[in-house]
Structures are given as structure tokens and as C-alpha cells.
N, C-alpha and C positions, 0 to 999 in steps of 0.2 A: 499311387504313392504321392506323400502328400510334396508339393515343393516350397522351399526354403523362404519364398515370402507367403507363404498361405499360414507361416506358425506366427502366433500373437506376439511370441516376445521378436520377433524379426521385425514386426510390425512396428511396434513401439520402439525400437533401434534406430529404424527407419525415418520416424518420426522425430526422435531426439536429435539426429544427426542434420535433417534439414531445418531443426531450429537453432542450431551450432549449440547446441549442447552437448561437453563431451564424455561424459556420463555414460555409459550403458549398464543394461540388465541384464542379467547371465543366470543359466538354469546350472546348478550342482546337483546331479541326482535329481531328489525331487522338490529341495530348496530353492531360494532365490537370494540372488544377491546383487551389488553393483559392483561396477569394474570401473576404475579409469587414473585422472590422475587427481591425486590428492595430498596433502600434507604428511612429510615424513613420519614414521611412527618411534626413529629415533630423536626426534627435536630439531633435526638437522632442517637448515633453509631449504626452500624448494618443492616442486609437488613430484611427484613420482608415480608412477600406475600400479595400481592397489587394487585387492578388494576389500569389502565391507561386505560379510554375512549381516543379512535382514531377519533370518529365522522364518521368512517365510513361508507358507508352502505354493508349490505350483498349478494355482488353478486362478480363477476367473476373479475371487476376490482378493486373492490374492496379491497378484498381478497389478490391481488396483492399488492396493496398497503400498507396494511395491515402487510403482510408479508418483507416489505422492511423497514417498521417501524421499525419491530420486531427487525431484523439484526443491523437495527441503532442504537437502545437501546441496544440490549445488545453491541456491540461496544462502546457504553458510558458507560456501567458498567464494562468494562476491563479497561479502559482505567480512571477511577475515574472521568467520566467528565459528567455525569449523572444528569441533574435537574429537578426540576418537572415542567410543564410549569405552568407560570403566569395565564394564561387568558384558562383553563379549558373550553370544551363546556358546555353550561347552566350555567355559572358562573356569568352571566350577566354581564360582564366584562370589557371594551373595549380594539380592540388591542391597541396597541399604533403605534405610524408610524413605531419608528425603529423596530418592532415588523414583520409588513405589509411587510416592503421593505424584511427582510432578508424571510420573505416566498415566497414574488414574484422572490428572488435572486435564491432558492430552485428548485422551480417550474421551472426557467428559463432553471437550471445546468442541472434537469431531463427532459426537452423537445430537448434538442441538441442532431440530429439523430447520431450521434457518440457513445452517451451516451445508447441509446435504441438500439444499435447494437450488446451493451456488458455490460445487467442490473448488473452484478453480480461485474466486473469492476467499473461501475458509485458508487456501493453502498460502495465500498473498499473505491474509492478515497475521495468519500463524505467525507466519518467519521475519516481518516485517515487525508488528505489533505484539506479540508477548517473547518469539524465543529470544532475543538479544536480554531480557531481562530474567529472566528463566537459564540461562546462560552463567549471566553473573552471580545467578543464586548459588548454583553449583561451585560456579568457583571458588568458590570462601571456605569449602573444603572440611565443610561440615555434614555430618550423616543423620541430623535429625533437623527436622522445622521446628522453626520457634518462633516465638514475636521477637525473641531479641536479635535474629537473622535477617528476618526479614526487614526490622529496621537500621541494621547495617546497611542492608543494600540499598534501600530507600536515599539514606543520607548520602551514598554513593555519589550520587544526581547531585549537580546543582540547583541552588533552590531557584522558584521561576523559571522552569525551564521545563519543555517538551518532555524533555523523557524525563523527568523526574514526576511529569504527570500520569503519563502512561507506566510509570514503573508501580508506583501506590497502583494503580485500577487494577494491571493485571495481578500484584501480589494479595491486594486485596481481595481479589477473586479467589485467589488461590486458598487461603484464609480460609473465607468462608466454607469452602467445600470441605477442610481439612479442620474444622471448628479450632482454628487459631485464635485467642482473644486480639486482637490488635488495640491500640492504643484511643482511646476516647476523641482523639482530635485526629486520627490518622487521615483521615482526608486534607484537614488544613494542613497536617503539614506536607500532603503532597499534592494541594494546588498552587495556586500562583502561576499558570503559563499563561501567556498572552502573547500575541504580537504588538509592541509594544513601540510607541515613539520614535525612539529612536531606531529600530528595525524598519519601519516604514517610510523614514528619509531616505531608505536607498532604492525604494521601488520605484518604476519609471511612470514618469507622467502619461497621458494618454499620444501627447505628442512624441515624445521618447519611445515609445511603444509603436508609432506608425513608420517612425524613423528608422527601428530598429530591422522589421522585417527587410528592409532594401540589407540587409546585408546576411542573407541568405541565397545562395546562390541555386537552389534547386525548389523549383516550383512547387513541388509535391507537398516538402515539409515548410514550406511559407504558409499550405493549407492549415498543417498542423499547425502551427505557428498562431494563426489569424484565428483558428478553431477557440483557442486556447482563451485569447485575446478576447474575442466576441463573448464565447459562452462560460470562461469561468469552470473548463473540464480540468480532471486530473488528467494526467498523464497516459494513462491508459485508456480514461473513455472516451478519446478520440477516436479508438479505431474499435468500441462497441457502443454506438451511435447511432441512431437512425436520421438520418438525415431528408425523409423526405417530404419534413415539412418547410424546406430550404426551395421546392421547386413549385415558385408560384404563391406557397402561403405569405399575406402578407406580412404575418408576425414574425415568419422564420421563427417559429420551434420548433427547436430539434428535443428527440428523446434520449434519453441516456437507459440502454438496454440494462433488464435484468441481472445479466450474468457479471455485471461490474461489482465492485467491492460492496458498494453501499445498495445496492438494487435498482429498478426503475425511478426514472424522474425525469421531469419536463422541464425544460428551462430556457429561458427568453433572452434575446441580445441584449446586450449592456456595452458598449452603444450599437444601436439598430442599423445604423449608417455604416458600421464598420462589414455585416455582411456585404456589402456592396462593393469597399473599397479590400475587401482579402479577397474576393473574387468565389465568396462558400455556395453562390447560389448553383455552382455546374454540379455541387454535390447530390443536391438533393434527384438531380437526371443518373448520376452513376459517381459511384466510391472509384474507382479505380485513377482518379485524381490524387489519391492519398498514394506516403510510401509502401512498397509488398513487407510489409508486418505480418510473420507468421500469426492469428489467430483462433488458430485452435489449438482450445486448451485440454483437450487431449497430449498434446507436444508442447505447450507453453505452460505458462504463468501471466498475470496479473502483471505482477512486480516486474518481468522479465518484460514486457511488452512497455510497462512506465521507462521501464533500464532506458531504451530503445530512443525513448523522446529525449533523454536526459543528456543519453550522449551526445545525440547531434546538437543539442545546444553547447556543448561545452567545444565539437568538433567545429561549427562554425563561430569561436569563443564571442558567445553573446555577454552582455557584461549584468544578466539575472537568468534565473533559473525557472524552469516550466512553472513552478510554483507563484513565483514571484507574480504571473501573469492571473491566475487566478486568485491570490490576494485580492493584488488590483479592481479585481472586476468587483469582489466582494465590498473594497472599499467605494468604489466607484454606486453602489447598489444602496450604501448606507447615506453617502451624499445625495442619493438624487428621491432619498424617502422611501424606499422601496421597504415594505413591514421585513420586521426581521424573522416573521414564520414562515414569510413566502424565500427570500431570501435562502434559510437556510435550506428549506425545502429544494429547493434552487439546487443549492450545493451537495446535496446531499448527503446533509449532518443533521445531529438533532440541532434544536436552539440553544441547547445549554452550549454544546460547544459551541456554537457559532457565537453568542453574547460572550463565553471566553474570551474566545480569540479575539475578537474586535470589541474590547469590553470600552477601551478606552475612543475608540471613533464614535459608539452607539452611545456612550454617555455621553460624547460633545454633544451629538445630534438631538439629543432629546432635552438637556439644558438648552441649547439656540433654539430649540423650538420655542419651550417655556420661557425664557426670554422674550423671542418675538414677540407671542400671545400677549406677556405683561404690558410691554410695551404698546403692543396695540389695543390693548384697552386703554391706557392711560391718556395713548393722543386720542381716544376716542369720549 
């Protein structure tokens, strides 16, 4: 007789509860579904303990499946973007098209072997990266795609602004799959993001930045803290890192593991003196200097593990955010000449985004060069 932690969905219970996740999986028959608490299904304030039929069935891919649900909802329940679906199985219902296309768009995002190379990556970007805009699409409370929707919601965004970037790419995406015509200029009018002058007078100087660690009071996450500082990581690839080029190598490069968002990559201090003075060299002998961050993402998330770094800045109220710190370092990497393919490589982004982002530092940099040069021809 089999016992009650030898069954998989026990297992994965097990799992979500030591990542405080309060979520669970639950077999019906031979369906699957989750349990826990969630947003009232009368409108009313508050969350309450629910289920959500998945339509599942009970087996091994299931179960998988199942479990990338799970992650996704509660991602929508951090995130306030949570709704209950329209069209319920047995609800006798029908989809509706625009309904049909954004699950075939779903389906499509999860079948690109890029994406199945690095499920825990796909499932960040998902919920992070297209459903908040995919979300808004829905809500407008229309049953078919059109161009003239999708440029509703486009103009939704502010112009110049992040998500009005990332709303054009993914609607764009969507678009094409579903031979949407979009509009001739549809990209101009959803670029314009940068980090932008006056955004970067509030990032802390490199001295601000050494100052700042003294007011963290737990050694662990001063690691992270310095990590952040030195190498210019997200949030998360603090604690998918290899760090054992920290013991002994003179460069101190660290790798940034696979299983992160954007994939492997190498990348160099920025400043090389700061591994000395955060104290990152005891890492590359043993991790266990860092905080106990659940990382397995069998139980986690990506986004759940970034969550993690973000709070305790705001718990020990730093006055910038994890982000801010990698800025920094990006901006710090354009002042001291570093090419912008290695850089981006660095951060691991293409260069288009990267000459976005800091469109306006890399143009200083490259007029003060041309500058310089005229200049030194002329006294010469």
C-alpha cells in the first residue's frame, strides 16, 4: 500500500507549501484542479477558498501542466490581475474567437523549443511579460480581434513608457500569428522607451551605493546587495549564479546559469575593487553565505525568487530598488568605454534593447568621443 507522500500530487503540495505558496492541487475523479484562496466570484472585497477546475486530466503531463497553471495564478494574484475565466469547462459556453486566438497565441509561446529548454524562465516571462497585456486585451470586452483593438489598447499605455513598449511587441506578436494587418508605423508608435535624464538623477552615485549597504542589517542579503552592485544581476540571478570564479580568479567572473530568464552569460565586475570591499570572494568557496531562497523551480518561480530580493529592499527601506543597482552598473560600463555588444552581452539583453535603454548616455559617449578625436587632431 502505497503511502500518502509516495503520490505526486502530495509531493507537489508539499513543495508549494515549503515555498509559502498557498495554492494547492487537488485530484476530482480523474481531473485536476486548484484549491485555495482567491477572489470572490461575487465581486465582493476579499479572497476566500475556491476552487478553479483546470480540465485536466490526472497523469504525468498533466500534472505538469497543472502545476504551471498553478504558478501562473498565483502570479495573478500578486500582481492584482486575477480573473475568473468566462467560459468554465461544462459551462456549456462557447469560446469566443478572441478567446480561441489568445489560447492558440498560449500554446504557440509554450511550444518554442527555447521556451522548453527553460520551463521555469517561459513561465516568469509569460506572467510578467505578455499576460498583464493580454489581460487588458480581454477586458475591452470584445469577442473578435481586430487592428482597431488592438490599437485601443496599445494607446491604453503612455507614450515613452515600458509597457507601452512591451504592449506593441507582444500585441504585435499576436498579430502576426492571427494575420492581423496592423498599422504601417505600428512600431513607432509603440517605441519611445528609454531610461531617460531625468529617471537617472535619482540613481545613486557609486559612493551612495557603498554608503547604502551599511544599512542593512543581515550579512546574507548585504551579499545580495553587493552581488547586485558589482555584477549588474537581476533579481533573480543572484541565486542562479555560479560563483566559482570568485575563489582565487583574478577577474572574479561570475556565470549567470542557464536556467535564468535570458540564459547563460559571463559577466565582469564593474568596479573590480567592489568584490573586495562586499566581501563576494567567500562565495566562490560555498553559496551558503547567501539567504535560504527556495530554488527549485519545480516549487518556485523566477518572478517569485526576484519577489524575494525586492521585498527585503523595501523591508530594510532602501531609498532605490534592486533595479536601480543594475542600471547603475550599466551606466557605470558606458562611462568607462566598455563596447556596447560586450555590455549588453553582460546584461543579458540583445543591443537593440540595450542602445534603447541607455540611448541617451551611449549617444553622449560617442559625441565626447568624436569631440575628443576633433579636438585632438586640431591641437595636433
Amino acid at each position: 500500500m502505497s503511502r500518502p507522500q509516495d503520490d505526486p500530487l502530495s509531493r507537489m503540495n508539499a513543495g508549494l507549501q515549503a515555498s509559502g505558496i498557498r495554492l494547492r492541487l487537488e485530484r476530482r475523479g480523474q481531473r485536476l484542479g486548484l484549491r485555495g484562496p482567491l477572489p470572490r466570484r461575487d465581486g465582493q472585497p476579499g479572497l476566500k477558498v475556491q476552487r478553479l477546475s483546470l480540465g485536466l486530466m490526472d497523469d504525468e503531463a498533466g500534472r505538469k501542466q497543472a502545476l504551471q497553471r498553478l504558478h501562473q495564478v498565483d502570479a495573478e494574484l500578486a500582481a492584482d490581475c486575477f480573473r475568473w475565466p468566462q467560459n468554465r469547462p461544462g459551462a456549456g459556453q462557447r469560446t469566443t474567437p478572441l478567446e480561441a486566438a489568445l489560447e492558440r497565441f498560449q500554446q504557440r509561446f509554450a511550444d518554442e523549443p527555447r521556451r522548453r529548454r527553460t520551463p521555469a524562465g517561459a513561465r516568469s516571462t509569460w506572467s510578467a511579460a505578455y499576460l498583464p497585456y493580454l489581460r487588458r486585451l480581454r477586458e475591452q470586452g470584445e469577442q473578435h480581434l481586430s487592428a482597431e483593438l488592438l490599437q485601443r489598447v496599445l494607446e491604453s499605455y503612455p507614450m515613452a513608457t515600458r509597457s507601452r513598449q512591451q504592449c506593441g511587441l507582444v500585441l504585435g506578436l499576436l498579430a502576426r500569428q492571427e494575420e492581423v494587418m496592423l498599422p504601417p508605423n505600428w512600431r513607432d508608435q509603440a517605441a519611445g522607451y528609454g531610461l531617460h535624464q531625468a529617471r537617472f538623477r535619482q540613481l545613486p552615485s557609486d559612493g551612495r551605493i557603498l554608503e547604502l549597504v551599511e544599512a542593512i542589517p543581515n550579512p546574507a542579503w548585504r551579499l545580495v546587495y553587493g552581488l547586485m552592485a558589482t555584477y549588474g544581476l537581476r533579481n533573480h540571478e543572484v541565486f542562479f549564479t555560479d560563483f566559482s570564479g570568485l575563489d582565487g580568479d583574478r577577474d572574479a567572473v561570475v556565470r549567470v546559469l542557464p536556467t535564468t530568464k535570458t540564459g547563460e552569460h559571463q559577466v565582469w565586475p564593474f568596479q573590480p575593487e567592489w568584490v573586495e570591499r562586499f566581501g563576494l570572494r567567500s562565495l566562490g568557496v560555498s553559496r551558503d553565505g547567501l539567504p535560504p531562497v527556495c530554488t527549485d523551480l519545480n516549487r518556485t518561480t523566477l518572478q517569485q525568487v526576484g519577489r524575494r530580493v525586492a521585498e527585503q529592499f523595501r523591508r530594510y527601506q532602501l531609498p532605490l530598488t534592486p533595479y536601480d543597482l543594475r542600471h547603475a552598473w550599466a551606466l557605470r560600463t558606458i562611462h568607462m568605454g566598455l563596447p556596447d555588444t560586450v555590455a549588453s552581452r553582460m546584461m543579458g539583453h540583445s543591443v537593440a534593447v540595450h542602445t534603447r535603454t541607455y540611448h541617451h548616455w551611449i549617444t553622449r559617449r560617442d559625441q565626447q568621443q568624436a569631440v575628443d578625436a576633433a579636438l585632438a587632431r586640431r591641437g595636433a
